[in-house]
C-alpha atoms as a printed R data frame, in Angstrom:
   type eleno elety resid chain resno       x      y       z
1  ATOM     1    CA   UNK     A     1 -14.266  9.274 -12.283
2  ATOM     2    CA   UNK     A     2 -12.418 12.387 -11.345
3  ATOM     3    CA   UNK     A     3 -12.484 11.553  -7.630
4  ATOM     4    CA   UNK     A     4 -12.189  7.756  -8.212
5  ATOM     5    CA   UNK     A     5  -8.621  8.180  -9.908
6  ATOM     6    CA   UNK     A     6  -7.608 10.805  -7.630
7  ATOM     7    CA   UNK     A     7  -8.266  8.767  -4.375
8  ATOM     8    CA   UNK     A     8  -6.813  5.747  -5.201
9  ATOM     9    CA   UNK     A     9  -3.427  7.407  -6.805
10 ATOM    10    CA   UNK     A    10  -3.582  9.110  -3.191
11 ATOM    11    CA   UNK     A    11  -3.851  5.435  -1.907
12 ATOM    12    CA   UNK     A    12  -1.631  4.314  -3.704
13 ATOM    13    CA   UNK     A    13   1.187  6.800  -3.078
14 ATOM    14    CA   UNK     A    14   0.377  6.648   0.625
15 ATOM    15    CA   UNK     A    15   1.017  2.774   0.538
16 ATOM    16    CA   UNK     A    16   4.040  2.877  -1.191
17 ATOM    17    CA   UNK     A    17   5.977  5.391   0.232
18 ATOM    18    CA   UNK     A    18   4.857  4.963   3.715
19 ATOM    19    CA   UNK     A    19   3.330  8.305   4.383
20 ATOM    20    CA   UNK     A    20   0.067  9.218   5.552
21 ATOM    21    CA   UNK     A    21  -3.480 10.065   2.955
22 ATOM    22    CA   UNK     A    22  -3.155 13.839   3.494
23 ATOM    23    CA   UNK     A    23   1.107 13.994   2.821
24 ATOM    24    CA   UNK     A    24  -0.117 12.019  -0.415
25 ATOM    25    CA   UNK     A    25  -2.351 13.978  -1.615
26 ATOM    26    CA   UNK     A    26  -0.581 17.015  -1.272
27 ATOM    27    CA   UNK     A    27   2.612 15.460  -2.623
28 ATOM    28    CA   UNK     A    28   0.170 14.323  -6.149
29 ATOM    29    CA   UNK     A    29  -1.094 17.941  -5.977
30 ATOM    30    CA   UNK     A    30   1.897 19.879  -5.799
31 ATOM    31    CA   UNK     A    31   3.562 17.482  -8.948
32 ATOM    32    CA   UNK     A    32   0.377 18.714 -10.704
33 ATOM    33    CA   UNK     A    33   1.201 21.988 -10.208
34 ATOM    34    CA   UNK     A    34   4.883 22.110 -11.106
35 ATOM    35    CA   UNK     A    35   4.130 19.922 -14.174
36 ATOM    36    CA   UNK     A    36   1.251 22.015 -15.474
37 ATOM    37    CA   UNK     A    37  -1.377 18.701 -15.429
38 ATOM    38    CA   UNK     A    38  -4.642 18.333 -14.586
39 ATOM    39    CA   UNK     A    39  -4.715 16.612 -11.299
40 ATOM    40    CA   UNK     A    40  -6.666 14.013 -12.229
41 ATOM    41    CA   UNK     A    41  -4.457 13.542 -15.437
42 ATOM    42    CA   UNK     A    42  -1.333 12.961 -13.121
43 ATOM    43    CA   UNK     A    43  -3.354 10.142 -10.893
44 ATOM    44    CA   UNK     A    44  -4.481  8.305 -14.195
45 ATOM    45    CA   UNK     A    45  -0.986  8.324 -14.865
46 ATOM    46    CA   UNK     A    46   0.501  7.468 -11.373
47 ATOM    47    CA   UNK     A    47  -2.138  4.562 -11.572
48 ATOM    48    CA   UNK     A    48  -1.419  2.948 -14.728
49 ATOM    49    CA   UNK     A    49   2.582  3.116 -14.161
50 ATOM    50    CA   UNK     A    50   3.684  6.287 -16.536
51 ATOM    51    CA   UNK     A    51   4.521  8.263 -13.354
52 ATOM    52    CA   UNK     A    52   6.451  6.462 -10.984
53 ATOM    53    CA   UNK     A    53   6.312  6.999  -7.436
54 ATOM    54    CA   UNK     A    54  10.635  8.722  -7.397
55 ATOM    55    CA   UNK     A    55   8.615 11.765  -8.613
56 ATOM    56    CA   UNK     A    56   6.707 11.912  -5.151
57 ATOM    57    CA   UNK     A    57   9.481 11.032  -2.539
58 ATOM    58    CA   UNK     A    58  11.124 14.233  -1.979
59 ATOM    59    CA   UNK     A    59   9.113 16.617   0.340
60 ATOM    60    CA   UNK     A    60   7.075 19.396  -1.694
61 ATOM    61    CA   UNK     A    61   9.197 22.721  -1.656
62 ATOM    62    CA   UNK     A    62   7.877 24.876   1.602
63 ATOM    63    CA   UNK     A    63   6.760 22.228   3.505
């Protein structure tokens, strides 16, 4: 289900805050990172509503 979750969080954050797949996913990733979660852990999360999407609208730092 890893995949699954991760996907469609990527999906879901691309929908929502207008940005394209790859922006998404990178934007879920690096929140993983600077929270210390397991990637997938932070989807599950960003799918059933604990982790709203404010977390993911500023750009990543670097990019």
């Amino acid at each position: 289900m890893f995949h699954a979750e991760v996907h469609q969080a990527t999906g879901y954050l691309s929908a929502r805050l207008a940005i394209p797949p790859a922006q998404a996913f990178i934007r879920l990733r690096s929140q993983a990172v600077a929270r210390n979660v397991p990637l997938n852990a932070l989807a599950r999360a960003v799918l059933s509503g604990q982790v709203g999407t404010d977390a993911f609208t500023a750009e990543p730092p670097g990019r």
